[in-house]
DRENSE-998286 format. One record per residue: residue number from 0; residue in three letters; x, y, z of N, C-alpha, C in turn. Coordinates in nm, 2 decimals, decimal comma. Layout:
residues N
  nr rest     nx     ny     nz    cax    cay    caz     cx     cy     cz
 NUM  ALA      X      Y      Z      X      Y      Z      X      Y      Z
...
end
This chain:
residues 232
  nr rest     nx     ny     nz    cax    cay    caz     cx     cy     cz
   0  UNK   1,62   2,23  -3,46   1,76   2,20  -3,46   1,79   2,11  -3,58
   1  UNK   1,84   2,14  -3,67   1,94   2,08  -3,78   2,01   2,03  -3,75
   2  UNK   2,04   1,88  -3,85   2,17   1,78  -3,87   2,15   1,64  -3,79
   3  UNK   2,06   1,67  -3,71   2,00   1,53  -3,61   1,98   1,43  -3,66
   4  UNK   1,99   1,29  -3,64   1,97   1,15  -3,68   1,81   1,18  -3,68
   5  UNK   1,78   1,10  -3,74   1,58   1,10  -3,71   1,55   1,07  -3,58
   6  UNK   1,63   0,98  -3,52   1,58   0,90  -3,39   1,62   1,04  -3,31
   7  UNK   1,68   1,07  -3,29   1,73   1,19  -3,18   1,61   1,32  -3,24
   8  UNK   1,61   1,37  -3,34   1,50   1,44  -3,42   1,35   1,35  -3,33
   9  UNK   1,36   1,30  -3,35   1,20   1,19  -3,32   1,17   1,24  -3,19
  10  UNK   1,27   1,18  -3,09   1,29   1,19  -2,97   1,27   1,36  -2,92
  11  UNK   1,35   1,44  -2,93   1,34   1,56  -2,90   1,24   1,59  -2,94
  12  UNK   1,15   1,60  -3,03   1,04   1,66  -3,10   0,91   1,60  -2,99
  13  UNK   0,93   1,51  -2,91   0,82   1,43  -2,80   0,82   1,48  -2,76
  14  UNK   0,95   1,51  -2,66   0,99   1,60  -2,57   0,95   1,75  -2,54
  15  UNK   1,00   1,82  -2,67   1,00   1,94  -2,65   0,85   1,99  -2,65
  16  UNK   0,76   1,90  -2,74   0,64   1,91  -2,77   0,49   1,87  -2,66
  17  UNK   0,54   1,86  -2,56   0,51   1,79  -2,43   0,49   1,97  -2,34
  18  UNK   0,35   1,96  -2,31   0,30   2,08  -2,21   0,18   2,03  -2,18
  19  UNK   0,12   2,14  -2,10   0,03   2,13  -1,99  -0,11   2,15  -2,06
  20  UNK  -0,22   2,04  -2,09  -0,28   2,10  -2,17  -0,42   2,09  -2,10
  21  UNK  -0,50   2,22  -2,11  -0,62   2,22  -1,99  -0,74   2,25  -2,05
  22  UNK  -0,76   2,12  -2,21  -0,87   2,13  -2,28  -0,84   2,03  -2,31
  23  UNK  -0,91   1,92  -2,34  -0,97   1,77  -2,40  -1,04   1,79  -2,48
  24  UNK  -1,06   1,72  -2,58  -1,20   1,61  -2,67  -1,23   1,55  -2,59
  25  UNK  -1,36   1,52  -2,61  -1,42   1,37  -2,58  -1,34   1,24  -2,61
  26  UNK  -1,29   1,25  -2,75  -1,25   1,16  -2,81  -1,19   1,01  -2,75
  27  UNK  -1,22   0,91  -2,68  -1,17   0,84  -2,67  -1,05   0,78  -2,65
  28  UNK  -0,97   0,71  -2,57  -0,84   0,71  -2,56  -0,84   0,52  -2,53
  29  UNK  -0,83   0,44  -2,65  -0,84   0,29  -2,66  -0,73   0,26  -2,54
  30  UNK  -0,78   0,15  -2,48  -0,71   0,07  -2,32  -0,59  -0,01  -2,39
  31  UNK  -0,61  -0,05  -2,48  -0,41  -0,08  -2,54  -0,32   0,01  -2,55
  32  UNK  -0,39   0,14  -2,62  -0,30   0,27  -2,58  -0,21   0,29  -2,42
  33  UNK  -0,34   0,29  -2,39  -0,32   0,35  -2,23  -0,20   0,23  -2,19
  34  UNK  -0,24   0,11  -2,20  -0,11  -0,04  -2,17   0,02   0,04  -2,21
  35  UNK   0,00   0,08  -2,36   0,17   0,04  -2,44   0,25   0,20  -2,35
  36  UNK   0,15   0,26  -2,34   0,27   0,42  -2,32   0,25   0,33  -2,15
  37  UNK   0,23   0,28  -2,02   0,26   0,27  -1,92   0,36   0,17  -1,96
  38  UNK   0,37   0,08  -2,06   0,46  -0,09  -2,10   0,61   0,04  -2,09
  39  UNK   0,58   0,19  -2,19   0,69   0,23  -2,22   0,76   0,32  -2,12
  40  UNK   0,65   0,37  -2,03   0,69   0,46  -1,90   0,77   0,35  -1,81
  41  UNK   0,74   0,26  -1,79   0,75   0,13  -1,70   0,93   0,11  -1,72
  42  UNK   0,98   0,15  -1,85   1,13   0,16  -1,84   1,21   0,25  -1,79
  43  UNK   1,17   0,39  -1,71   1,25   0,44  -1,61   1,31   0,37  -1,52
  44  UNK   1,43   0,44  -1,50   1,51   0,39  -1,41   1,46   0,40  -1,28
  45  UNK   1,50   0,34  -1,16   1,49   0,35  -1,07   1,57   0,28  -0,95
  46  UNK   1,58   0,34  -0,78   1,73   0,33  -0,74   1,70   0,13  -0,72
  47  UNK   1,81   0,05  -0,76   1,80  -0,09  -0,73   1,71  -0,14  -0,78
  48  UNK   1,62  -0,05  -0,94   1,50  -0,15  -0,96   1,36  -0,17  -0,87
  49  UNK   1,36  -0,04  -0,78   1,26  -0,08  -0,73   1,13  -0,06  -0,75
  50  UNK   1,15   0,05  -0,86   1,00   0,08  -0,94   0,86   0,12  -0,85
  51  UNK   0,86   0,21  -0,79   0,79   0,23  -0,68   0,66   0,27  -0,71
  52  UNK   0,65   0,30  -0,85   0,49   0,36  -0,93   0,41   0,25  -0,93
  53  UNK   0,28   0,31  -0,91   0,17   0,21  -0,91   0,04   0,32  -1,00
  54  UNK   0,02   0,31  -1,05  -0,12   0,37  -1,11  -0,23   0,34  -1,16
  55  UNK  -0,37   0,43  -1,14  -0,44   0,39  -1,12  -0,56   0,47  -1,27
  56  UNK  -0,59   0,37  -1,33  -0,63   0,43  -1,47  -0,80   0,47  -1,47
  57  UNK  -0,87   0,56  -1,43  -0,96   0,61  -1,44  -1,02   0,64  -1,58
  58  UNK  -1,19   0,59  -1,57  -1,21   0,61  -1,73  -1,40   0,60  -1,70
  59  UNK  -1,46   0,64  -1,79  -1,60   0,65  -1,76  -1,67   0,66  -1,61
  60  UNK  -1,75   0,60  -1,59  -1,85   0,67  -1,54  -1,75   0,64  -1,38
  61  UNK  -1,65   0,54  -1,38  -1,55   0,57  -1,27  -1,45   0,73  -1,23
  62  UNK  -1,43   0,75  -1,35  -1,39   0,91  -1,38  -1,44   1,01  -1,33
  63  UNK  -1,57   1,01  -1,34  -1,69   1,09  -1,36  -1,74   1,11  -1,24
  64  UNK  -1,74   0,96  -1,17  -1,78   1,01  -1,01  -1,67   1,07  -0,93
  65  UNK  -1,57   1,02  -0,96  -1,44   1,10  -0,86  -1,49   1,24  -0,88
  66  UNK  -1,46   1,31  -1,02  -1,48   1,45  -1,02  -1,62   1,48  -0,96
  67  UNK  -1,72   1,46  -0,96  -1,83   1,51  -0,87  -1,78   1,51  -0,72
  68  UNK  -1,76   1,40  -0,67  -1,71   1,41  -0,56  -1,60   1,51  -0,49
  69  UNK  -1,48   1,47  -0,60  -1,42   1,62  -0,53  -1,45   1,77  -0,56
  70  UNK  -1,57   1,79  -0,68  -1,59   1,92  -0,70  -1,70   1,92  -0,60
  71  UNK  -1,74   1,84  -0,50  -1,90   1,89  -0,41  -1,81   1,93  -0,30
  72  UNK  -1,67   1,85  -0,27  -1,59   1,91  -0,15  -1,52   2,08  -0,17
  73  UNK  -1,48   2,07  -0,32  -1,41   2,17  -0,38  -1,49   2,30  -0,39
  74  UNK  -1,62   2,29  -0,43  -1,71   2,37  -0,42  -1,78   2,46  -0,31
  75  UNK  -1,76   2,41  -0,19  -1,78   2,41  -0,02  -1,69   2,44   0,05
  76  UNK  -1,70   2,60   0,08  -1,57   2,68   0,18  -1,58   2,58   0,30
  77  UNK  -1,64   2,55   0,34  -1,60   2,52   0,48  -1,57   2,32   0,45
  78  UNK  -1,61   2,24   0,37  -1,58   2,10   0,34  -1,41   2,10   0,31
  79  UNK  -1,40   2,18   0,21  -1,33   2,22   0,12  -1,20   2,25   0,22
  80  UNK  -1,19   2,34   0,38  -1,12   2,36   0,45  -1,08   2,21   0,51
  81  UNK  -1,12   2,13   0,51  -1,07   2,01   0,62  -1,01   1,94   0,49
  82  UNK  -0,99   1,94   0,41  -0,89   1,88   0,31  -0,75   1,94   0,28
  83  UNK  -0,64   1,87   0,31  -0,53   1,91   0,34  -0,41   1,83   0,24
  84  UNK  -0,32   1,86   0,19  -0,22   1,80   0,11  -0,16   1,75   0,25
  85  UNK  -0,09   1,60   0,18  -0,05   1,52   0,30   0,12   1,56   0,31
  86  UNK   0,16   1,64   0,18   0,30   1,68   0,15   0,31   1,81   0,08
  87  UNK   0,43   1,90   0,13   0,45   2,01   0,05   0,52   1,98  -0,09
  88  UNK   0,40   2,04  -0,18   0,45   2,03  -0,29   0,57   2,16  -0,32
  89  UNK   0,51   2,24  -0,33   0,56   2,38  -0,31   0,63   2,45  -0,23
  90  UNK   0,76   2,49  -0,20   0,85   2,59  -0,11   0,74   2,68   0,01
  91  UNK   0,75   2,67   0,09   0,67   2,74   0,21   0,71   2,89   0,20
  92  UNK   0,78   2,97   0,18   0,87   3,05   0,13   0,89   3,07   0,01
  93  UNK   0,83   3,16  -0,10   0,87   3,19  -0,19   0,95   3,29  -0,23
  94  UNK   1,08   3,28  -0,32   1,18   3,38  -0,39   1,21   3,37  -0,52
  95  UNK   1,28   3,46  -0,53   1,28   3,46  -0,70   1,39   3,37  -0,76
  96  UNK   1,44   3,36  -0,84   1,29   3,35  -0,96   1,18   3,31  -0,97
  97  UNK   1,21   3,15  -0,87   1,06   3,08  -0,88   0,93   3,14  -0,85
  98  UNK   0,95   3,29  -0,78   0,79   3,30  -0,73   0,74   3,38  -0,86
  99  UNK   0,85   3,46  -0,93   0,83   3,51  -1,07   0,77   3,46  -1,17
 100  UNK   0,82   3,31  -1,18   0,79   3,26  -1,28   0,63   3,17  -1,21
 101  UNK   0,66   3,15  -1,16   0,48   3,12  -1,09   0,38   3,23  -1,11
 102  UNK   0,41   3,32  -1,09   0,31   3,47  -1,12   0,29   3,46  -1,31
 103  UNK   0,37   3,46  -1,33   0,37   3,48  -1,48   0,30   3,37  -1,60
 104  UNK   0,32   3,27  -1,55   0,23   3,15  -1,58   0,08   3,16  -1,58
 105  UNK   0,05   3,20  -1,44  -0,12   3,21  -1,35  -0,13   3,37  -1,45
 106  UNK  -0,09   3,46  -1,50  -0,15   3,56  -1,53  -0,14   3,56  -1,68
 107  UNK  -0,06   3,45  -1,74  -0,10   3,41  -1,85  -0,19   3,34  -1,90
 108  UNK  -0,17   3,27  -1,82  -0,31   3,18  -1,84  -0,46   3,22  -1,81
 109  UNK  -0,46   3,33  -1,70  -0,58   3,40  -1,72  -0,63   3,52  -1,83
 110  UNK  -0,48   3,52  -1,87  -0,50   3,66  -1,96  -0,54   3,57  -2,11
 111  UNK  -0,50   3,47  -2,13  -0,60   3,42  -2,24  -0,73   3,36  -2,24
 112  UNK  -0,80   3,35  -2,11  -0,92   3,32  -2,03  -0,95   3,44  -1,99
 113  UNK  -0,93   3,59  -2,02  -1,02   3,70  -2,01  -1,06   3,67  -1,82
 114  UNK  -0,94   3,61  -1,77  -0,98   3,69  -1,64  -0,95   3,75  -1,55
 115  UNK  -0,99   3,85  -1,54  -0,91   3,96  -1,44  -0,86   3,97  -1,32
 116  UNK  -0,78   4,05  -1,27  -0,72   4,02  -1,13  -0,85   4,03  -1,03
 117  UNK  -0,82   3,94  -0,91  -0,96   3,99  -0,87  -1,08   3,91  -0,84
 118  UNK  -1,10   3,86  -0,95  -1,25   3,77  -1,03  -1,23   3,65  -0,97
 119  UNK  -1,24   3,65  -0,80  -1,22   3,53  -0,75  -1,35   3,37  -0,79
 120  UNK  -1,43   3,43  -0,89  -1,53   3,31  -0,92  -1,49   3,27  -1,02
 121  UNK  -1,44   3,30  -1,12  -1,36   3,26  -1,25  -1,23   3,18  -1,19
 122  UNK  -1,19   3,22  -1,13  -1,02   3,21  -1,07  -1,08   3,06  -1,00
 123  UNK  -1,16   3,04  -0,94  -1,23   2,90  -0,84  -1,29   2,87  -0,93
 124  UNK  -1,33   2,86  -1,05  -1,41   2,79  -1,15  -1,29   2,76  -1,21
 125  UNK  -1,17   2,82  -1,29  -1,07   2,82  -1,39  -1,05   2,66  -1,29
 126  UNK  -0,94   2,69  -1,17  -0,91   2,58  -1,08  -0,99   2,48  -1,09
 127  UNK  -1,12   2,45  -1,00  -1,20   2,37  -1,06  -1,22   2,25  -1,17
 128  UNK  -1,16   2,33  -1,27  -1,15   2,24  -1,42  -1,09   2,14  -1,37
 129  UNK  -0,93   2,11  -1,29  -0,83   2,04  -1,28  -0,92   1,93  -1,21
 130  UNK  -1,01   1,92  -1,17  -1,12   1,81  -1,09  -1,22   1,75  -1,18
 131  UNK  -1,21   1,81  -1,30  -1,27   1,74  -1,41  -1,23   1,72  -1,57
 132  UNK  -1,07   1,69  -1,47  -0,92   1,62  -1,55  -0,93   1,69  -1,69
 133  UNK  -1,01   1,82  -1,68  -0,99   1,91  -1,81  -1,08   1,89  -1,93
 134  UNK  -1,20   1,77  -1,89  -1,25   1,69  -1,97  -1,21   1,59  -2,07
 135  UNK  -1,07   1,54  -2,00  -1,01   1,46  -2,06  -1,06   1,33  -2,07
 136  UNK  -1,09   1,22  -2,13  -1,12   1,08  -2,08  -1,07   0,99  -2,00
 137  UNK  -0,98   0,99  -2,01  -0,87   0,94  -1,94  -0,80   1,04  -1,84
 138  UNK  -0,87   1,01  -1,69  -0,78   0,97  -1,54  -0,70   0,95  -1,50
 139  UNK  -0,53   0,94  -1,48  -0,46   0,89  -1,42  -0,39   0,91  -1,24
 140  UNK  -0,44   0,84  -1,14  -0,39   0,87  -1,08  -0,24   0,82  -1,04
 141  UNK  -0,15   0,83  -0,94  -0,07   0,79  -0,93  -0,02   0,79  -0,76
 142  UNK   0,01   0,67  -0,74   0,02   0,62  -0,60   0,15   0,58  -0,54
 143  UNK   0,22   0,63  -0,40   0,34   0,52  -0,40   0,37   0,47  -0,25
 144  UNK   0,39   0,34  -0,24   0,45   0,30  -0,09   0,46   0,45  -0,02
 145  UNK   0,41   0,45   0,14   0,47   0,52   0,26   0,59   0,50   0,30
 146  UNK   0,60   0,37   0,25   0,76   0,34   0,32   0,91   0,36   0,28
 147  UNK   0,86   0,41   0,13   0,95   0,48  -0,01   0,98   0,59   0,04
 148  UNK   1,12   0,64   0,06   1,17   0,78   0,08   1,22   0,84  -0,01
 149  UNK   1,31   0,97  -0,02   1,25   1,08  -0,13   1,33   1,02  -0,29
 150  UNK   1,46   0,90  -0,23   1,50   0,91  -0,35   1,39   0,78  -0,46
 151  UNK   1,30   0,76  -0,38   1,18   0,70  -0,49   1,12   0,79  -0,55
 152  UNK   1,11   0,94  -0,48   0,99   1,01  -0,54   1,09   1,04  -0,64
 153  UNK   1,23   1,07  -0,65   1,30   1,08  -0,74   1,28   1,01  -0,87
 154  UNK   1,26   0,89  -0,87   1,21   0,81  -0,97   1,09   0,78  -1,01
 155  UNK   1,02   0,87  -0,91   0,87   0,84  -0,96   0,84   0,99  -1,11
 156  UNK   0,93   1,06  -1,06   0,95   1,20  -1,20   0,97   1,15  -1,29
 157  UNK   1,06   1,08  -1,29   1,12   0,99  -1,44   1,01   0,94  -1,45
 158  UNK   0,92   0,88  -1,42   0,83   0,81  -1,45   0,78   0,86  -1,51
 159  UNK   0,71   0,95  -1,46   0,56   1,08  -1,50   0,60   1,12  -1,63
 160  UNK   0,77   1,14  -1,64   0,78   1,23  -1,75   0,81   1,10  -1,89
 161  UNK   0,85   1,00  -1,83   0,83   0,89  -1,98   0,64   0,88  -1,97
 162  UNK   0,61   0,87  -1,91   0,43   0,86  -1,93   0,41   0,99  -2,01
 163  UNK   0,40   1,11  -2,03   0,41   1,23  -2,09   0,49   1,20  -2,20
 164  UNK   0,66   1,16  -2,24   0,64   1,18  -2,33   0,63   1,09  -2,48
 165  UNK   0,58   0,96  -2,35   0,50   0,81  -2,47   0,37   0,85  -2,51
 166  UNK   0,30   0,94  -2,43   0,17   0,98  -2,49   0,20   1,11  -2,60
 167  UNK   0,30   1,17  -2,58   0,30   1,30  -2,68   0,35   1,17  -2,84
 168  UNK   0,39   1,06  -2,83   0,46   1,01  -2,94   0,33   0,94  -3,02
 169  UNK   0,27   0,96  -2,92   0,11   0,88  -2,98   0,00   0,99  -3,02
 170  UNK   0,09   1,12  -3,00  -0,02   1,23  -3,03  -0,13   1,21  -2,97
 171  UNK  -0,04   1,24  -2,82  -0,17   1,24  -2,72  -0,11   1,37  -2,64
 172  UNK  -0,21   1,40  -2,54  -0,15   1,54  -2,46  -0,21   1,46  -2,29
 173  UNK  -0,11   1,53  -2,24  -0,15   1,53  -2,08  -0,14   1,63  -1,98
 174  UNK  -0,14   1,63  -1,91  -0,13   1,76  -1,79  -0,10   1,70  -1,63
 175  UNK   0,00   1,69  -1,63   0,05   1,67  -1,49  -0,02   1,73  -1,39
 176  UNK  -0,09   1,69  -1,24  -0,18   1,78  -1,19  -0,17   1,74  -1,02
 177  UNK  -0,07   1,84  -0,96  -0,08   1,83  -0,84  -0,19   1,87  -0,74
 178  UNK  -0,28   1,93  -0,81  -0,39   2,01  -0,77  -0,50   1,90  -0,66
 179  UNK  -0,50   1,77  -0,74  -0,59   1,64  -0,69  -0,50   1,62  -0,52
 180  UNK  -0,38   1,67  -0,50  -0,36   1,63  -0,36  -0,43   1,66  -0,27
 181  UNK  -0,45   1,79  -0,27  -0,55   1,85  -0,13  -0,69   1,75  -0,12
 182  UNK  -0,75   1,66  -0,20  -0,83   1,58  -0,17  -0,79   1,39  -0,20
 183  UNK  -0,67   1,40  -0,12  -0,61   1,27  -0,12  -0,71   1,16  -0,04
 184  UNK  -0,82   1,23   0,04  -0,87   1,14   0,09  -0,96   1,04   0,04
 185  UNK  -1,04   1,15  -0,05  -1,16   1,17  -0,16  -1,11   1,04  -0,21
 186  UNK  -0,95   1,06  -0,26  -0,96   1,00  -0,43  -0,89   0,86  -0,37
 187  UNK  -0,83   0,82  -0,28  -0,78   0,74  -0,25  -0,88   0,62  -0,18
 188  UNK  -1,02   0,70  -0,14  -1,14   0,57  -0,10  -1,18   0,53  -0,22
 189  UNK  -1,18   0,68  -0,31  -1,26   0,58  -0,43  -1,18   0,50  -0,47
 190  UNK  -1,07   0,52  -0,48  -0,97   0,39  -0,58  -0,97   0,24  -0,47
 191  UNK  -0,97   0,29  -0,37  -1,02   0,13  -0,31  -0,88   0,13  -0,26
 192  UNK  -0,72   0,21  -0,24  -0,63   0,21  -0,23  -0,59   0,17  -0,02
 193  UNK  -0,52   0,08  -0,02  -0,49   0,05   0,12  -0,39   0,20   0,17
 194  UNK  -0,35   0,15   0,31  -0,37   0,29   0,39  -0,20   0,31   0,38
 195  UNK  -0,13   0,22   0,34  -0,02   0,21   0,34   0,02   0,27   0,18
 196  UNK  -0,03   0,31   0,13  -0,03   0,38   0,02  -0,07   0,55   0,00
 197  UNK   0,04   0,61  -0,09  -0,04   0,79  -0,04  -0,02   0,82  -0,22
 198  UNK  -0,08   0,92  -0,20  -0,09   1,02  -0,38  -0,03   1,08  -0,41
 199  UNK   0,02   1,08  -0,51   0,15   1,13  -0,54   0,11   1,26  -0,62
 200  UNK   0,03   1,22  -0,74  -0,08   1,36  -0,83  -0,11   1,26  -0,91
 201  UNK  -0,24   1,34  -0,98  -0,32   1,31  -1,09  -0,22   1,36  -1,23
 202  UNK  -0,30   1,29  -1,36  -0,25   1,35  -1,44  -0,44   1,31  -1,54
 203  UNK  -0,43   1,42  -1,63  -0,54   1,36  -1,75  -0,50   1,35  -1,87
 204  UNK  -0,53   1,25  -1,97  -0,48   1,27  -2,04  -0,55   1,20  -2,16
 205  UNK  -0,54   1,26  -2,32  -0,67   1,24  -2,42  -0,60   1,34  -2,51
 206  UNK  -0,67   1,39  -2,64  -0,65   1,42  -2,73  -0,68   1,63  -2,73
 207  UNK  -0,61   1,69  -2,74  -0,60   1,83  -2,69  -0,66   1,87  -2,81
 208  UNK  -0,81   2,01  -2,76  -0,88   2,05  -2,80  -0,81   2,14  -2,90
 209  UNK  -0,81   2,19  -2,99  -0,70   2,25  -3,08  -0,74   2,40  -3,10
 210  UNK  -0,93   2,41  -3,02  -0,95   2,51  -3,09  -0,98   2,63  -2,92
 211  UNK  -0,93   2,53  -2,81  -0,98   2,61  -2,71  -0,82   2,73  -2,67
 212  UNK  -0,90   2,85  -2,62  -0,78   2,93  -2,61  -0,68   2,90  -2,53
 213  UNK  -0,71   2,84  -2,40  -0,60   2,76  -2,29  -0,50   2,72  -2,34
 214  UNK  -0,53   2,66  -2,47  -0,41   2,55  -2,51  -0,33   2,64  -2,61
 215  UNK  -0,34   2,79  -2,57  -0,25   2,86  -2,70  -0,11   2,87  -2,60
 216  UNK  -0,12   2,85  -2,44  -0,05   2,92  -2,37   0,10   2,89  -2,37
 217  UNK   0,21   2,89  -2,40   0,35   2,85  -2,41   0,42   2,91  -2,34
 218  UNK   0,48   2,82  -2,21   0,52   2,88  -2,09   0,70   2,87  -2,13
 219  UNK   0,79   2,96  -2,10   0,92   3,01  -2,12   0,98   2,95  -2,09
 220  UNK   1,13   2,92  -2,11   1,22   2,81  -2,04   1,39   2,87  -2,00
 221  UNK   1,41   2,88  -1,92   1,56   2,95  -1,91   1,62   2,85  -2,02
 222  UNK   1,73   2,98  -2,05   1,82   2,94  -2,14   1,92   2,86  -2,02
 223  UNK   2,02   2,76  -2,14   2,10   2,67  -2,10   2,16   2,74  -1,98
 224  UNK   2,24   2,86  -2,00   2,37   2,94  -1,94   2,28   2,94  -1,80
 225  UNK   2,17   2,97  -1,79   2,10   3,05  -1,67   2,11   2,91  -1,60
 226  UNK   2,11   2,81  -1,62   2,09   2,67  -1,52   2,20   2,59  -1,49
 227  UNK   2,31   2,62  -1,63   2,38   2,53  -1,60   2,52   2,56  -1,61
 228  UNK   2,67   2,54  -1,56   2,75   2,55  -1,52   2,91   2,48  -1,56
 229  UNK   2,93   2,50  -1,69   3,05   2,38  -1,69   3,17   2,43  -1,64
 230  UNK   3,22   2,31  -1,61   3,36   2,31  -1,56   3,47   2,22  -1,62
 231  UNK   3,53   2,27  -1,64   3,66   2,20  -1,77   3,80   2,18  -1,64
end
């Protein structure tokens, strides 16, 4: 877009440049980093200031064991069964568009991962990955009061998405990852988290591998007209 102040230019360019990325470096991600983009997520709004986010910063060999752990559960048809999301993320009931554009995502992303319909060991390995935060160095979980109802989780989005796009401004990548719920049990003993507290999702986040094919994938966006409605 042409004619933009820089700051508006600046800003949009975080934003738009912000996706789901499901390859890491090793590369390191320095703990003042990780401070300044939460110092900068930390200014979402929220209803009365109540700021309901809590998160929990996973890194080395703390990192490392969570994902063993939930990949020995994840790995195990029958372990793997007694782990349950404590919330519907997802419509019980799928229609279109949404279930469209859910199909088209998952067969994109396999179709640059060479795997076919079918190939339920690739397809449980592909998944999988999201339990070893992509090999990202950086863990983030994210936690909020029981006692918080939905217009917190309202503000817990704003959150996630200034965390996403303070790290894209630092030329960093992340990947929001509701995947980590179905083993809320797993991840919430490791974190030492009291009981009055539930999971909201993971996210990873580190420096995107430039050369893996995952990260070629660029998911579609309705146009304005299709979402939105003016009235004069």
């Amino acid at each position: 877009m042409t004619g933009l102040p820089e700051t508006a230019a600046i800003v949009d360019a975080a934003i738009t440049s912000r996706r789901s990325v499901r390859a890491f470096l090793p590369t390191p991600v320095p703990k003042h980093v990780i401070e300044d983009i939460l110092h900068v997520a930390s200014r979402a709004p929220s209803g009365t200031n109540t700021q309901p986010w809590k998160v929990h910063v996973l890194t080395g060999a703390s990192r490392e064991t969570l994902s063993r752990k939930i990949l020995a559960a994840y790995d195990d048809p029958a372990v793997a069964a007694t782990h349950q999301e404590e919330y519907a993320y997802y419509p019980r009931e799928w229609v279109s568009p949404y279930i469209d554009r859910r199909r088209k995502i998952g067969w994109d992303l396999y179709g640059l991962l060479g795997i076919a319909k079918g190939d339920k060991a690739r397809m449980h390995a592909q998944h999988g990955r999201n339990y070893a935060f992509f090999d990202a160095p950086v863990g983030l979980m994210f936690t909020v009061d029981r006692v918080m109802e939905r217009g917190s989780w309202l503000d817990y989005g704003m959150f996630l998405q200034n965390v996403m796009v303070a790290a894209r401004a630092r030329g960093l990548d992340t990947c929001p990852q509701a995947a980590f719920t179905q083993f809320h049990r797993i991840i919430m003993e490791h974190l030492g988290a009291p009981p009055q507290e539930m999971l909201v999702c993971g996210m990873s986040l580190g420096h995107a591998d430039p050369d893996a094919v995952e990260n070629r994938l660029q998911t579609e966006r309705a146009a304005v007209e299709v979402f939105a409605k003016f009235l004069e």
